[in-house]
C-alpha positions as CSV (number, residue, x, y, z in Angstrom):
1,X,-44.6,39.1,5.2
2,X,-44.4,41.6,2.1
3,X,-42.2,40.8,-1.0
4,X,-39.7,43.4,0.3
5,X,-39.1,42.3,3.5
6,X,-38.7,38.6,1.4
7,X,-36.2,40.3,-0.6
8,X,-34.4,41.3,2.3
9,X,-33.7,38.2,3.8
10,X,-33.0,36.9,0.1
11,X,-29.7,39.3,0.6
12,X,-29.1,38.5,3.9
13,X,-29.0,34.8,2.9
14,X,-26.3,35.6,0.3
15,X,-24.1,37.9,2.4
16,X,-24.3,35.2,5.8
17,X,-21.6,33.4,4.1
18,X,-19.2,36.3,4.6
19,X,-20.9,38.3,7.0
20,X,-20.5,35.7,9.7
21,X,-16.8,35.4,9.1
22,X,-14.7,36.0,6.6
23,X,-11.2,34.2,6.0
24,X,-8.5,36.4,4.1
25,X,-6.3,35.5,1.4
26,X,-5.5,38.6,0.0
27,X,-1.8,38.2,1.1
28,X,-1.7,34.8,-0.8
29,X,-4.3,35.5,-3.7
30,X,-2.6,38.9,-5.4
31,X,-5.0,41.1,-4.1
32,X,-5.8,44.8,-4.3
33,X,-3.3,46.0,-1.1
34,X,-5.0,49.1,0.6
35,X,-7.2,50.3,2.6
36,X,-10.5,48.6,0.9
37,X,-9.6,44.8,1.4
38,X,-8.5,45.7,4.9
39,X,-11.4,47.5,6.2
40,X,-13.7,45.0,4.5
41,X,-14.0,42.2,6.7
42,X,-14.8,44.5,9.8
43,X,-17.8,45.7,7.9
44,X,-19.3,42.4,7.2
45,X,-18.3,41.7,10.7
46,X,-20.6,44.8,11.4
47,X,-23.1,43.7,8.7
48,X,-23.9,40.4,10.4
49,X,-24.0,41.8,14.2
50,X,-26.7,43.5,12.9
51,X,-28.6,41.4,11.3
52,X,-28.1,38.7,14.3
53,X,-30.3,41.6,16.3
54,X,-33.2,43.6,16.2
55,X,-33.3,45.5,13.3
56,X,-35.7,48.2,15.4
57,X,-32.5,48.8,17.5
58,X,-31.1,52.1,16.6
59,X,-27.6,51.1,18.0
60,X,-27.2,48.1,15.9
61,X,-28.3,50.2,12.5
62,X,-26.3,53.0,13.2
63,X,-23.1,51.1,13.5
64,X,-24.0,49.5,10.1
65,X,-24.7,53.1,8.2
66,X,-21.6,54.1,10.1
67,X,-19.4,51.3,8.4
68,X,-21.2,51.6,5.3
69,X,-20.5,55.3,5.2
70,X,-16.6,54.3,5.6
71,X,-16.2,51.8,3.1
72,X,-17.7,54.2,0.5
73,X,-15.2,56.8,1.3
74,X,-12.6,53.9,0.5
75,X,-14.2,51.9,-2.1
76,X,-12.4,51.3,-5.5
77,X,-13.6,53.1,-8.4
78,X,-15.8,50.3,-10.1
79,X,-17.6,49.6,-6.9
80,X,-18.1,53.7,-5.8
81,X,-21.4,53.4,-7.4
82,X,-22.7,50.6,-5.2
83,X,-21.2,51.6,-2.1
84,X,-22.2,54.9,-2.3
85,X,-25.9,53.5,-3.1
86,X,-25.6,51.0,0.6
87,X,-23.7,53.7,2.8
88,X,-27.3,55.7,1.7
89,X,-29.6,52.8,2.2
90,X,-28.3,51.7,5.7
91,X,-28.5,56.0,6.6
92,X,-32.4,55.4,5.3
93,X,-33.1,52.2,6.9
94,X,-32.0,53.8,10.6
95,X,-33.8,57.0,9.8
96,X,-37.0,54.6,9.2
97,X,-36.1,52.5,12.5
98,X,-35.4,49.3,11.1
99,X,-38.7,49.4,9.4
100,X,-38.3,48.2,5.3
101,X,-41.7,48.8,4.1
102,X,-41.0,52.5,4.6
103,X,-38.1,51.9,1.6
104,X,-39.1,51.5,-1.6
105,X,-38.7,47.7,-3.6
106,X,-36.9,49.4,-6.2
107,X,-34.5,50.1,-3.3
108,X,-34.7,46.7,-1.7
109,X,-33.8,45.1,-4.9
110,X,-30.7,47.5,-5.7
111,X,-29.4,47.1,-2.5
112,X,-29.5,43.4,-3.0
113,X,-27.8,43.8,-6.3
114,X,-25.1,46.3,-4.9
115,X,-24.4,44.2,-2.3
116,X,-24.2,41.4,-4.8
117,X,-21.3,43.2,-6.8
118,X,-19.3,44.0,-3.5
119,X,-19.5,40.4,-2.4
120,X,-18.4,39.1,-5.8
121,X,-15.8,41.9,-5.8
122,X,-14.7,41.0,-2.1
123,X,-14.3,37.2,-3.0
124,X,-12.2,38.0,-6.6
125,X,-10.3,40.6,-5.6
126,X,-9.5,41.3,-2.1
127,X,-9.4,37.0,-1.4
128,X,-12.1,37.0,0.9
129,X,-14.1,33.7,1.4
130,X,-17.1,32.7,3.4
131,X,-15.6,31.1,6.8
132,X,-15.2,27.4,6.5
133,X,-14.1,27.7,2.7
């Protein structure tokens, strides 16, 4: 297995804890009202049902880059950056079929750290937490 595709799962290992379910206190934690924290569980929801399948399976990437796409249009200001940075890395990993070594590791390892930054971001500030916390 190359280093990138170990870096992928790396990610994947840190976003499970919210992509498999997320519980929201937003309503009780003071957070950011709107259309971000709303929309945000349904995309990890989306995020996880496709990395629960086959990554060659158009369908399943397609919905992700489709999600992706939306929460950039939505995302707050300090996290347009990194969205806008995923909702183009999940368009690139369906153009390549599901197929990381056809990405670069530099973009392996900033989609990692974006997606770092909007889980941090969706735990402080929209009161999302892994399921079972």
């Amino acid at each position: 297995m190359n280093r990138a595709a170990i870096a992928l799962i790396a990610v994947t290992i840190g976003l499970g804890g919210l992509a498999a379910g997320c519980g929201d206190d937003s309503k009780d934690a003071g957070a950011p009202s709107g259309d971000y924290c709303t929309k945000l569980p349904d995309y990890f929801k989306a995020l996880g049902e496709t990395l629960k399948g086959d990554l060659n399976d158009p369908q399943r990437l397609s919905g992700w880059a489709a999600k992706a796409k939306e929460m950039a249009a939505v995302a707050p200001a300090n996290l347009k950056s990194q969205w806008d940075f995923v909702a183009d890395y999940s368009q690139r990993m369906n153009a390549a079929g599901g197929d990381i070594s056809k990405l670069t590791r530099d973009d392996v390892k900033r989609n990692g750290e974006a997606s770092m930054a909007i889980i941090q971001h969706a735990q402080s500030d929209c009161g999302l937490k892994p399921q079972g916390q």
